[in-house]
C-alpha positions in Angstrom: 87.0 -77.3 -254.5 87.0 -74.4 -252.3 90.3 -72.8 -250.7 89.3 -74.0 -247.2 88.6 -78.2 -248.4 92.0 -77.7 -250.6 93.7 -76.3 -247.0 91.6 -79.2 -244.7 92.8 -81.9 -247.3 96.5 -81.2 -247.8 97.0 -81.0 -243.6 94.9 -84.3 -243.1 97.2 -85.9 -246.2 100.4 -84.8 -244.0 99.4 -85.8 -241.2 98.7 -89.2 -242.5 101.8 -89.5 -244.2 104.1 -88.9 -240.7 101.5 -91.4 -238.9 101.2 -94.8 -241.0 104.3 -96.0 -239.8 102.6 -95.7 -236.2 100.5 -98.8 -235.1 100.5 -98.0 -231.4 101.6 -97.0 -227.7 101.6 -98.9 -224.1 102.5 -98.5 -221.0 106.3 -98.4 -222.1 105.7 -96.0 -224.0 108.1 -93.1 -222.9 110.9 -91.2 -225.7 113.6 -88.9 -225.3 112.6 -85.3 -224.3 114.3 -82.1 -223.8 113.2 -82.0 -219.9 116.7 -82.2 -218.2 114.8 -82.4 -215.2 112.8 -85.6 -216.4 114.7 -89.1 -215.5 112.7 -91.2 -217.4 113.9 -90.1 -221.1 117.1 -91.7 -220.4 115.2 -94.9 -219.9 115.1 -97.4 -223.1 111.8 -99.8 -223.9 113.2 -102.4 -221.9 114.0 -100.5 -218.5 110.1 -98.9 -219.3 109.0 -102.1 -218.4 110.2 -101.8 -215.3 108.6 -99.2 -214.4 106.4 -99.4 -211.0 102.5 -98.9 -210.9 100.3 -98.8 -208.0 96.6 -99.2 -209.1 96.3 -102.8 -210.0 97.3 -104.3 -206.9 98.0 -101.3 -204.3 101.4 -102.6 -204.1 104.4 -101.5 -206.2 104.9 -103.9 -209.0 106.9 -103.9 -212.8 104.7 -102.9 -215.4 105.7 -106.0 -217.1 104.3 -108.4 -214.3 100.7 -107.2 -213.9 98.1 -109.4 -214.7 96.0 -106.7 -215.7 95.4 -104.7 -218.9 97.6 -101.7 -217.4 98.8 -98.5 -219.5 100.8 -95.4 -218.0 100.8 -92.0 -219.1 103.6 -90.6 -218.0 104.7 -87.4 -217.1 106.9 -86.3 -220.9 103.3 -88.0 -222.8 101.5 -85.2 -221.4 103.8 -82.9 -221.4 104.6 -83.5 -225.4 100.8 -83.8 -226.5 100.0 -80.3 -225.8 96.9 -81.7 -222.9 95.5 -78.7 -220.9 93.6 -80.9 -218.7 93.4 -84.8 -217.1 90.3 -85.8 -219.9 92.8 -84.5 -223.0 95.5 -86.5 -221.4 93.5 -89.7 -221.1 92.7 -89.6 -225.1 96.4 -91.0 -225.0 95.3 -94.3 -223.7 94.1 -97.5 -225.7 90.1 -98.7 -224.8 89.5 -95.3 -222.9 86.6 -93.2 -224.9 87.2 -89.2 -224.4 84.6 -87.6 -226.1 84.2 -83.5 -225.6 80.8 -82.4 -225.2 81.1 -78.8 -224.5 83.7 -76.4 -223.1 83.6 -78.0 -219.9 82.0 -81.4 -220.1 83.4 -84.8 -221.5 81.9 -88.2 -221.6 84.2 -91.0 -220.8 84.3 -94.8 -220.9 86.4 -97.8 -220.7 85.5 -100.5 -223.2 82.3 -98.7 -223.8 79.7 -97.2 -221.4 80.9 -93.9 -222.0 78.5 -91.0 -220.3 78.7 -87.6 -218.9 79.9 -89.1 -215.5 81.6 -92.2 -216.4 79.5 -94.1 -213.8 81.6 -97.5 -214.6 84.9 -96.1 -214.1 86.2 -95.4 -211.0 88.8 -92.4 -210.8 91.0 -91.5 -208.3 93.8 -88.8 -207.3 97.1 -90.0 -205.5 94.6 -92.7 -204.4 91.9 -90.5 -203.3 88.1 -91.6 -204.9 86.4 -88.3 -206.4 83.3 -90.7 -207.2 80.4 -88.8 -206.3 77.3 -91.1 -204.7 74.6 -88.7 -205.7 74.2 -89.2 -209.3 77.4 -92.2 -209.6 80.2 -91.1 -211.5 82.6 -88.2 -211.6 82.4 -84.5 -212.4 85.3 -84.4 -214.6 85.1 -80.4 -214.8 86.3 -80.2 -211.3 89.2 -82.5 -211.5 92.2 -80.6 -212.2 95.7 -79.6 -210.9 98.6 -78.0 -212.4 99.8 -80.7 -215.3 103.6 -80.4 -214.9 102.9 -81.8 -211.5 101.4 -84.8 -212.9 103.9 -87.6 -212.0 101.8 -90.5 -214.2 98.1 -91.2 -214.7 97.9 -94.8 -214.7 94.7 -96.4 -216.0 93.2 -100.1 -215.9 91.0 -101.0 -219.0 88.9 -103.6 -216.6 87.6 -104.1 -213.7 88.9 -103.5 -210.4 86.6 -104.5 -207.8 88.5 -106.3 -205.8 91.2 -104.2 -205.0 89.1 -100.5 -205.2 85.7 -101.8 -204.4 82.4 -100.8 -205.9 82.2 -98.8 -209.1 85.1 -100.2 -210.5 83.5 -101.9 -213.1 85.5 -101.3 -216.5 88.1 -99.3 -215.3 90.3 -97.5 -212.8 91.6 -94.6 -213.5 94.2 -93.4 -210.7 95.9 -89.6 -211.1 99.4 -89.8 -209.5 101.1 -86.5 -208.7 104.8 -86.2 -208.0 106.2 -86.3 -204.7 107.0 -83.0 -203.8 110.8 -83.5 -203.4 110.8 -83.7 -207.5 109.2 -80.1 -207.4 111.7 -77.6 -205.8 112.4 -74.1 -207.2 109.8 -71.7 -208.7 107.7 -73.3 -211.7 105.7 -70.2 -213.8 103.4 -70.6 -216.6 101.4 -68.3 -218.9 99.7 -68.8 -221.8 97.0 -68.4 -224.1 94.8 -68.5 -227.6 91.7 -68.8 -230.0 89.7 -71.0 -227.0 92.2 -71.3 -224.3 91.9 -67.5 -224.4 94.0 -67.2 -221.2 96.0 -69.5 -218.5 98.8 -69.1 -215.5 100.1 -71.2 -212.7 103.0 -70.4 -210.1 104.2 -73.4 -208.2 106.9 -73.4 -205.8 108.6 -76.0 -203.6 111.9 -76.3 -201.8 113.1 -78.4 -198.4 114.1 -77.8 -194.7 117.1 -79.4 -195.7 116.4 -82.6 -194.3 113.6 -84.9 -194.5 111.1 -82.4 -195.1 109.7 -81.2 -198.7 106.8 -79.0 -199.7 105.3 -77.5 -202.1 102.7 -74.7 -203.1 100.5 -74.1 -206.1 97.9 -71.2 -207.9 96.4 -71.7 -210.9 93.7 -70.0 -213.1 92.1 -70.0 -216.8 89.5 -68.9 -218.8 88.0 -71.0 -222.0 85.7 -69.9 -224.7 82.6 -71.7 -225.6 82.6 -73.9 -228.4 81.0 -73.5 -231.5 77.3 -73.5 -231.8 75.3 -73.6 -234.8 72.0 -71.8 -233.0 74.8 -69.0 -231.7 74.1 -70.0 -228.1 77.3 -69.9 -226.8 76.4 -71.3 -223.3 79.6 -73.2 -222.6 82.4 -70.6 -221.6 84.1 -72.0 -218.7 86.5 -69.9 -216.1 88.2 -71.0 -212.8 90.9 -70.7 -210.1 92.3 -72.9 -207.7 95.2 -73.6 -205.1 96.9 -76.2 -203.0 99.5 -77.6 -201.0 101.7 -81.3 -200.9 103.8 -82.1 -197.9 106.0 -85.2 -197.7 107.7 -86.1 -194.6 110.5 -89.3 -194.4 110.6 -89.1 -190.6 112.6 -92.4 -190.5 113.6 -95.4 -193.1 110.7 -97.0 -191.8 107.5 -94.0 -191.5 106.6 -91.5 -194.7 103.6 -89.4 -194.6 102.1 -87.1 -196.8 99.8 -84.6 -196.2 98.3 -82.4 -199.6 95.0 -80.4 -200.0 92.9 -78.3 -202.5 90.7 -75.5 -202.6 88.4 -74.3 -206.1 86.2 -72.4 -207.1 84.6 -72.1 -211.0 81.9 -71.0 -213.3 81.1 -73.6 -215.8 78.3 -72.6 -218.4 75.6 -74.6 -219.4 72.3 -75.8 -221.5 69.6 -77.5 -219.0 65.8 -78.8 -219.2 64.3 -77.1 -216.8 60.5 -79.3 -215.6 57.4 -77.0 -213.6 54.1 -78.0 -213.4 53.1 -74.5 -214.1 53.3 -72.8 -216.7 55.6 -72.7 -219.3 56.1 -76.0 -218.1 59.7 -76.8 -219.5 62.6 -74.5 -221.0 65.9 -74.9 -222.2 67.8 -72.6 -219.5 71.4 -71.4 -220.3 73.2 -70.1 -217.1 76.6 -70.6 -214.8 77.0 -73.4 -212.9 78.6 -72.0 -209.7 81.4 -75.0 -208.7 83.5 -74.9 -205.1 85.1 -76.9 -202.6 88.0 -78.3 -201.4 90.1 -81.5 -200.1 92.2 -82.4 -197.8 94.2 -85.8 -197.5 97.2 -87.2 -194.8 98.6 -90.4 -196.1 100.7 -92.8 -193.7 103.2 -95.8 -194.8 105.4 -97.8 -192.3 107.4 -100.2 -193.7 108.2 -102.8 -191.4 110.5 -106.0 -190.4 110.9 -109.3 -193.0 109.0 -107.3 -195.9 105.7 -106.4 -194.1 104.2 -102.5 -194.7 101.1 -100.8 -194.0 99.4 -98.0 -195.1 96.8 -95.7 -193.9 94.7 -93.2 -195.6 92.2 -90.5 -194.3 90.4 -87.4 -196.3 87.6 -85.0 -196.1 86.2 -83.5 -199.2 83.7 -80.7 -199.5 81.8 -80.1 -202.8 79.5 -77.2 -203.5 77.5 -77.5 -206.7 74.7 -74.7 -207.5 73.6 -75.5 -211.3 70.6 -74.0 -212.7 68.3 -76.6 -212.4 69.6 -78.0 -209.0 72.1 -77.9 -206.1 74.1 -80.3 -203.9 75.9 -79.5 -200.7 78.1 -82.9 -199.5 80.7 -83.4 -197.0 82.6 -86.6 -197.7 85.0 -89.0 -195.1 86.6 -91.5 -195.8 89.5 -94.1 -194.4 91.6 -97.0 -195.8 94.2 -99.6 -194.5 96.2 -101.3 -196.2 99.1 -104.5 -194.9 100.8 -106.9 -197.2 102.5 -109.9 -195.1 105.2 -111.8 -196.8 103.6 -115.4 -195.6 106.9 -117.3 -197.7 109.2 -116.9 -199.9 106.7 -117.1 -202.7 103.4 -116.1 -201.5 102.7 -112.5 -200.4 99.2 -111.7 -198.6 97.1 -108.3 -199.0 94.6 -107.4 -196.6 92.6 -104.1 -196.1 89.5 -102.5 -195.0 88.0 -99.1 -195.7 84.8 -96.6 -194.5 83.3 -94.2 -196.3 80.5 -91.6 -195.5 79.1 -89.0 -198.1 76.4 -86.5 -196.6 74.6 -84.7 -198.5 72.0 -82.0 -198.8 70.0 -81.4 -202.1 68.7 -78.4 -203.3 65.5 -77.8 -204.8 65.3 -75.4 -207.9 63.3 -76.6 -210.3 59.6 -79.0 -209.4 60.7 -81.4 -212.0 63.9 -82.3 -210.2 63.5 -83.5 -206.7 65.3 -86.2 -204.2 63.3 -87.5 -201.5 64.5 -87.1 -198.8 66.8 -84.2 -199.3 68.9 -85.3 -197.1 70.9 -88.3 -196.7 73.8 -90.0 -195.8 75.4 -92.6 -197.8 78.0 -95.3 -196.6 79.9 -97.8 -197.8 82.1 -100.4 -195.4 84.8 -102.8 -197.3 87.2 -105.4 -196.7 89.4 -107.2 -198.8 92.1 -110.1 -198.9 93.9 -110.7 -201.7 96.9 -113.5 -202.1 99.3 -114.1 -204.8 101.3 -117.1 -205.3 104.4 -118.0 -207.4 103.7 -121.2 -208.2 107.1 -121.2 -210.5 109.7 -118.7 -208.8 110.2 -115.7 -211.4 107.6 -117.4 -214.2 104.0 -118.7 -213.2 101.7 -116.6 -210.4 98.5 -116.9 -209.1 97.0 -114.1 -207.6 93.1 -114.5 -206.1 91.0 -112.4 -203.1 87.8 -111.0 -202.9 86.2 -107.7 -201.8 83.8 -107.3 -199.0 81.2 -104.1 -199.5 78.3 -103.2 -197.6 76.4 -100.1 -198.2 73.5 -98.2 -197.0 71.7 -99.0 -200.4 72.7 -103.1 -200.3 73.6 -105.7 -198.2 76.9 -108.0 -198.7 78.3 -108.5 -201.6 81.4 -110.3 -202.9 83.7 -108.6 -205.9 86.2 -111.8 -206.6 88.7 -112.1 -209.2 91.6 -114.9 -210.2 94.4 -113.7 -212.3 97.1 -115.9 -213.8 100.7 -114.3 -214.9 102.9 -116.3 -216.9 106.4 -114.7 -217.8 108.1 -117.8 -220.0 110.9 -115.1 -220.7 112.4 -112.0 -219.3 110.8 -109.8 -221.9 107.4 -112.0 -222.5 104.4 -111.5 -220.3 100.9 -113.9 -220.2 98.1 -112.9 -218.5 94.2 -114.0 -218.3 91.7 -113.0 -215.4 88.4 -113.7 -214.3 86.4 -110.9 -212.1 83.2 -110.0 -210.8 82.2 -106.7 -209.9 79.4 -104.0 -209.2 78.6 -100.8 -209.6 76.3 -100.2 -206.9 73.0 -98.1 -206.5 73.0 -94.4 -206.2 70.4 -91.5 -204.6 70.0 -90.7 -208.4 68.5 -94.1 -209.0 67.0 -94.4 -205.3 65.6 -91.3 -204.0 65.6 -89.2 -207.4 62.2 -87.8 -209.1 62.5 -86.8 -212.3 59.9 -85.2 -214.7 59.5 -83.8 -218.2 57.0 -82.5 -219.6 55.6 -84.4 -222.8 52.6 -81.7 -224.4 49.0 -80.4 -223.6 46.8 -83.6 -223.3 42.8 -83.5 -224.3 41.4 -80.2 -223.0 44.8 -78.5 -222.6 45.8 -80.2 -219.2 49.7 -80.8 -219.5 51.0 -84.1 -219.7 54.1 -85.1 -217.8 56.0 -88.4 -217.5 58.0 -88.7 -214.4 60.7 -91.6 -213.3 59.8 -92.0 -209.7 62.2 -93.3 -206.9 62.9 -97.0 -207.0 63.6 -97.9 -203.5 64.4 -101.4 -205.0 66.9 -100.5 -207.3 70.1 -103.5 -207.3 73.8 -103.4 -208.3 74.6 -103.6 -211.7 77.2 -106.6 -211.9 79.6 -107.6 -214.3 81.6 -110.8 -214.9 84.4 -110.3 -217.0 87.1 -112.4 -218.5 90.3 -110.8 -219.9 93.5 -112.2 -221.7 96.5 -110.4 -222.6 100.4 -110.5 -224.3 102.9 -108.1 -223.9 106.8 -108.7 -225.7 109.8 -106.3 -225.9 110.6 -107.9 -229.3 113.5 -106.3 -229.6 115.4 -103.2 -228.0 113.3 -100.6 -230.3 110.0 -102.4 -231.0 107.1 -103.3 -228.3 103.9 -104.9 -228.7 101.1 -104.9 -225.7 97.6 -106.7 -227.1 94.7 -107.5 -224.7 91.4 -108.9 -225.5 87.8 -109.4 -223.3 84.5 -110.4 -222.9 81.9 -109.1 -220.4 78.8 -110.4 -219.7 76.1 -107.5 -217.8 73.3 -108.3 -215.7 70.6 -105.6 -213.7 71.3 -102.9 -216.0 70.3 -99.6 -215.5 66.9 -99.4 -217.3 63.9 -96.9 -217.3 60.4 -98.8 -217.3 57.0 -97.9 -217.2 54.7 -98.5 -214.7 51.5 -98.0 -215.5 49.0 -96.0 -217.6 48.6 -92.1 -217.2 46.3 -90.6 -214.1 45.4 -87.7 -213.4 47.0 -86.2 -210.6 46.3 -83.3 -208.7 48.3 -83.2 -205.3 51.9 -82.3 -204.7 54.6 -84.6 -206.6 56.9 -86.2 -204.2 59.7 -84.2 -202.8 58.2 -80.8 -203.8 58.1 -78.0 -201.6 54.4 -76.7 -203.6 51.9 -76.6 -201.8 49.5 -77.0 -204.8 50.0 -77.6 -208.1 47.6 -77.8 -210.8 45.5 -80.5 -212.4 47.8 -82.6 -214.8 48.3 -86.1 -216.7 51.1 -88.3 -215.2 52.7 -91.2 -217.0 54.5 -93.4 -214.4 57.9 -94.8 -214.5 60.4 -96.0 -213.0 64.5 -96.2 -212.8 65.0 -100.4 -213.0 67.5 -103.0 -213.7 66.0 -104.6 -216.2 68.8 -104.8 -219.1 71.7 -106.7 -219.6 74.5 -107.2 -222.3 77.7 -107.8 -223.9 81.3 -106.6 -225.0 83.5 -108.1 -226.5 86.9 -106.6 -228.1 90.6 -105.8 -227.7 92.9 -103.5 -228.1 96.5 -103.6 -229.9 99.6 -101.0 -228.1 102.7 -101.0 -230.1 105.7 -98.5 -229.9 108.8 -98.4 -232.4 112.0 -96.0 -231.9 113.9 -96.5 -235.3 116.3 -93.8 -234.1 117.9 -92.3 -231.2 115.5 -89.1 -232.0 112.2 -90.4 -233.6 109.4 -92.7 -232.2 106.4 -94.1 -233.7 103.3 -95.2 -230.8 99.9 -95.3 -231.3 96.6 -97.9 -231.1 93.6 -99.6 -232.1 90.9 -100.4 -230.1 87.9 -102.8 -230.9 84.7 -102.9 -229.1 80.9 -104.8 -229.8 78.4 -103.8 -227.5 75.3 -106.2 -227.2 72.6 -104.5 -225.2 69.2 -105.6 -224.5 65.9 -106.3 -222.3 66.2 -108.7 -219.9 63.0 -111.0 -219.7 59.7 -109.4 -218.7 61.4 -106.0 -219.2 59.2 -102.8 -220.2 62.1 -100.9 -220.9 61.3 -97.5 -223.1 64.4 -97.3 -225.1 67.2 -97.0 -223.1 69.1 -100.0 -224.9 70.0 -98.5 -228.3 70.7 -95.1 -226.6 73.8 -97.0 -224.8 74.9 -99.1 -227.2 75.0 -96.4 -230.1 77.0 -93.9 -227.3 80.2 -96.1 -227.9 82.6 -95.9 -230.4 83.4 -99.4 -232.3 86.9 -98.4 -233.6 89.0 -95.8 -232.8 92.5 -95.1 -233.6 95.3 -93.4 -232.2 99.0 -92.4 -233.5 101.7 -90.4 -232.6 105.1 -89.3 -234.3 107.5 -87.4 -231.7 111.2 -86.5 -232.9 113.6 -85.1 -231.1 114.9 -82.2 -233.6 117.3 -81.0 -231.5 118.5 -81.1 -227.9 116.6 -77.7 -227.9 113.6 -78.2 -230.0 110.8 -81.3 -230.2 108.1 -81.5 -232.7 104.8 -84.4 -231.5 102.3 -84.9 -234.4 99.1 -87.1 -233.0 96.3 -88.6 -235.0 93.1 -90.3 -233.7 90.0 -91.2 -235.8 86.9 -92.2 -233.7 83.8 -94.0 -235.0 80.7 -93.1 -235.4 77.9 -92.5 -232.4 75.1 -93.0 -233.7 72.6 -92.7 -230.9 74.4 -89.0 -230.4 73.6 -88.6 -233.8 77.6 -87.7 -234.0 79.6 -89.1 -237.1 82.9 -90.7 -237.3 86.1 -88.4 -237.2 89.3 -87.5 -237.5 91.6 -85.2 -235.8 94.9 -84.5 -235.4 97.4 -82.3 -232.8 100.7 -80.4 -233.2 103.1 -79.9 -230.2 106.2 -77.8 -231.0 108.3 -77.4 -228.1 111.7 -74.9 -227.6 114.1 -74.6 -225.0 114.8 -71.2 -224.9 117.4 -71.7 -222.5 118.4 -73.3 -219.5 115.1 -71.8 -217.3 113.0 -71.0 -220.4 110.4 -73.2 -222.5 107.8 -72.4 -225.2 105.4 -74.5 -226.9 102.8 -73.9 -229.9 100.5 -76.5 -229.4 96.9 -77.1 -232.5 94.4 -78.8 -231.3 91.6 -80.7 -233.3 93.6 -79.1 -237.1 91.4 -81.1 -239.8 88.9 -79.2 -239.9 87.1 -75.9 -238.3 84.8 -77.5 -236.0 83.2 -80.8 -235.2 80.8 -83.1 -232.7 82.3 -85.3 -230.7 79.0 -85.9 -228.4 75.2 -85.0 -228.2 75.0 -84.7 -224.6 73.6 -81.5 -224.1 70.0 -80.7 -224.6 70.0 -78.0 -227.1 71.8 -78.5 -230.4 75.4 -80.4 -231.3 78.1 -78.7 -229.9 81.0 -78.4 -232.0 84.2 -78.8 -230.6 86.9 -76.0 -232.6 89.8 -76.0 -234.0 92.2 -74.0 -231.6 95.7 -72.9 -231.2 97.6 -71.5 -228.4 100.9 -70.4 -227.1 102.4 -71.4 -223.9 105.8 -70.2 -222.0 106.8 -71.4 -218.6 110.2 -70.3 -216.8 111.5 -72.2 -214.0 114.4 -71.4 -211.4 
């Protein structure tokens, strides 16, 4: 056995040892920490439940009375697990896939699905949706913000049509930041190592001394690529970025918030590159050039005999100029919100919403074209939503509907029916029924896609392209959920949740017909000639459908003051198949083999000292095999020192079981391996 196996085997048996005792984490999950500044360490399991969360209903309500498969991150997790960035932060969450394919990509699920977008998760900050309508889904490496300033990321393993809309399909996942009256003084942060080779932020905030408080941020980093068997090294990934939050309590009764962002990045990256001339297709390596920018005003009145409203505006501008294509968008969007008490024990929702999304695509490449070029997309929603206590303090009802319209569909409905039983203070029962879409995209509607398959009989070249389906329907999903959540006793939780989805009009990719020859411009092109070539036909379609079943099991035990034990275990089946009359190519296994079946998550924090905190994690993740990616394990340190009363250090190891590993196969040249890194961080406050 060589030195490095003996080192690799003795750190994974030590890590193992600390972690068996862990079964599992929820949304209570929250232990002491050495953050003066931090209120919710005080807080035992019991007053965790308590806690209020947002993004299942819109309205404030106790983790413990949400009929919904709910988990919160909170503010000390990510703080104590060492996360550089939202994606690491979300590996903390049971039924949430996080799988790093590069230095800069991920792909991430909910209850399977995972992909390079997420397309069936919608994910939103302070409330805010960043789901892009041009390929559906969400460019995680453009999703950031300073991470002390992360209040809670709170995440729905589900759907959430009815409350969020379309593209809610297995999940929300909602980004919360802290108000800005939590953030006064001067927060400043350096840090660095093997692959985070270099990061700072400076925040300030303070107050006019009454109802006003603000705050500033800067930020910047610079990450080496990964580790690439062909020495490629494509994937180094650098940017900076600024903002602002406002928050002004003009009276008891108005609050508004006005916040805003500005970026701008280079994000390496492998890309197929299509051209009906020669050479015809290439690997190309290059920068993709990322900016933009947001701004959001937020308004809530609370009114007479319970009643509130809220109202919501933003404009977000995205500049994206990869190698192989480029997309210019503006988007707009509004949403109102009023709950009416209508009883004592009934309490009625209602909202409606607009959203527009133009945007101009860029040609680069002949293989890669969107016809037209430029569009506008829109979708229109109204919702109501009532919930009923049909036994004051133990048995709810809560039922509504969404109301979407978009500029690729007509109506469509997104109901749901949620039962909550609470037989005891510290006992929750939920079950749910829900329907909901993820609705079409340009990328599926006005996208032309080719790649180039060989020389055909006399040396012509041979392409296959997926042509625009003008036709192309929602995906929809009806899924029925169940779940049990007890404080059995002061130090030991339990959450457990279980579902089944049924899938129908599935993303699919068909062919259409036999090959032609084909000798005139492709659609969208700008050529005015091209030469002679063989064209295989297809199509983007709808023509699979499918399965899930599983569940996933949350516990969290303190057996001391100073040590706590959390962790998981998630279970997922994936069914995936042709729907009748299909002529699907493949696509099937390719999505069920992107899932993990099993993965598993622990973490052992202590408290050492009031001045020192030690966080050992462990996760094992199963294999992938349509990524050709095999099962893993990993495992993270987080040593943390206060230094003194305005001084911090951690030393934070990422990914320590072995030198490097895959995690998925989603670029087009060969597995990236994700390394082993280390890093040093200090931050000083005043």
């Amino acid at each position: 056995m060589s030195f490095r196996t003996s080192v690799n085997s003795c750190v994974r048996f030590s890590f193992l040892t600390l972690l068996l005792p862990c079964l599992g984490t929820s949304a209570f999950a929250q232990g002491p920490s050495a953050d003066a500044d931090n209120p919710v360490k005080k807080l035992s399991l019991e007053q965790l439940g308590n806690i209020e969360v947002t993004t299942a209903s819109k309205a404030p309500e106790e983790v413990r009375k949400t009929a919904a498969a709910v988990f919160v991150i909170t503010h000390e997790d990510i703080e104590r697990s060492g996360a550089t960035n939202i994606p690491e932060a979300l590996r903390l969450a049971p039924g949430v896939e996080v799988a790093r394919i590069d230095g800069n990509k991920w792909s991430i699920g909910i209850r399977g699905f995972g992909s390079r977008l997420s397309r069936s998760v919608l994910v939103l900050i302070d409330g805010r949706t960043v789901y892009t309508t041009l390929f559906a889904g969400t460019y995680w490496e453009v999703q950031d913000t300073v991470m002390a300033d992360i209040d809670r990321i709170e995440i729905i393993r589900g759907p959430g049509g009815t409350i969020w809309g379309p593209n809610a399909v297995d999940g929300v996942i909602n980004v919360i930041s802290r108000d800005s009256k939590d953030t006064h003084g001067t927060l400043a942060s350096i840090g660095g190592g093997n692959v985070e080779q270099g990061f700072a932020s400076l925040r300030s905030g303070a107050s006019n001394g009454e109802r006003l408080n603000y705050r500033v941020y800067g930020q910047g980093f610079n990450r080496s690529s990964e580790f690439h068997g062909d020495d490629q090294n494509f994937d180094g990934w650098r940017a900076g970025q600024a903002g602002f939050r406002m928050d002004w309590a003009k009276s008891d009764h108005d609050t508004f918030t006005l916040q805003g962002d500005i970026y701008d990045e280079a994000a390496g990256e492998s890309v197929q590159a299509t051209s009906y001339t020669a050479p015809f297709s290439q690997i190309v390596n290059g920068d993709a050039r990322l900016s933009g920018g947001n701004i959001m005003g937020h308004w809530m009145r609370q009114l007479d005999n319970g009643k509130d409203f809220q109202l919501q505006a933003y404009y977000d501008r995205t500049n994206r100029h990869e190698p192989n294509f480029g997309d210019l968008r503006d988007t707009f969007d509004v949403d109102f919100l009023e709950r009416i008490p209508l009883a004592a024990r009934q309490r009625l929702s209602v909202g409606a919403g607009a959203r527009f999304s133009q945007g101009d695509e860029l040609e680069i490449v002949s293989g890669l074209t969107f016809d037209p070029a430029e569009s506008t997309d829109q979708l229109l929603t109204a919702f109501i939503q009532d919930e009923i206590d049909l036994v004051p303090h133990r048995l709810a009802l809560i039922a509504g509907t969404k109301l979407l319209h978009t500029n690729f569909t007509g109506v469509d409905l997104e109901p749901s029916a949620r039962m909550l039983w609470t037989p005891t203070d510290k006992q929750t029962v939920w079950a749910s029924f829900t329907r909901a879409v993820r609705t079409p995209a340009d990328v599926e509607r006005n996208f032309f896609l080719s790649g180039f398959e060989g020389l055909g009989p006399g040396g012509i070249p041979f392409f296959a392209r997926f042509n625009a389906n003008r036709n192309f329907s929602s995906e929809v999903l009806k899924g029925y959920e169940a779940g049990y959540r007890n404080l059995i006793h002061p130090n030991l939780y339990i959450d457990v949740a279980g579902f089944f989805n049924q899938y129908n009009h599935l993303f699919s990719e068909e062919i259409t017909g036999p090959p032609f020859l084909e000798d005139t411009p492709p659609p969208g092109t700008d050529n005015a000639s091209v030469p002679p070539h063989l064209m295989l036909p297809a199509q983007f379609g709808n023509s699979l459908q499918g399965t899930t079943t599983g569940g996933e099991i949350a516990p969290e035990w303190r057996p001391t003051s100073f040590w706590r034990l959390r962790g998981s275990y998630s279970f997922l089946v994936m069914h995936i198949e042709k729907a009748p009359g299909s002529i699907d190519i493949g696509s099937a296994p390719g999505i069920q083999g992107s899932s993990p079946q099993h993965q598993v998550f622990a973490q052992s924090s202590f408290d050492l000292t009031k001045a020192f905190t030690l966080d050992l994690l462990y996760r094992y993740v199963s294999a992938l095999p349509a990524q050709a990616v095999r099962a893993y394990s990993s495992a993270d340190v987080t040593f943390g020192w206060r230094a003194s009363e305005h001084v911090r250090l951690w030393l934070v190891g990422q990914n320590l079981l072995q030198p490097h590993h895959a995690e998925d196969g989603g670029d087009p040249s060969s597995l990236v391996q994700i390394k082993r890194s280390i890093y040093a961080k200090i931050a000083w406050t005043r």
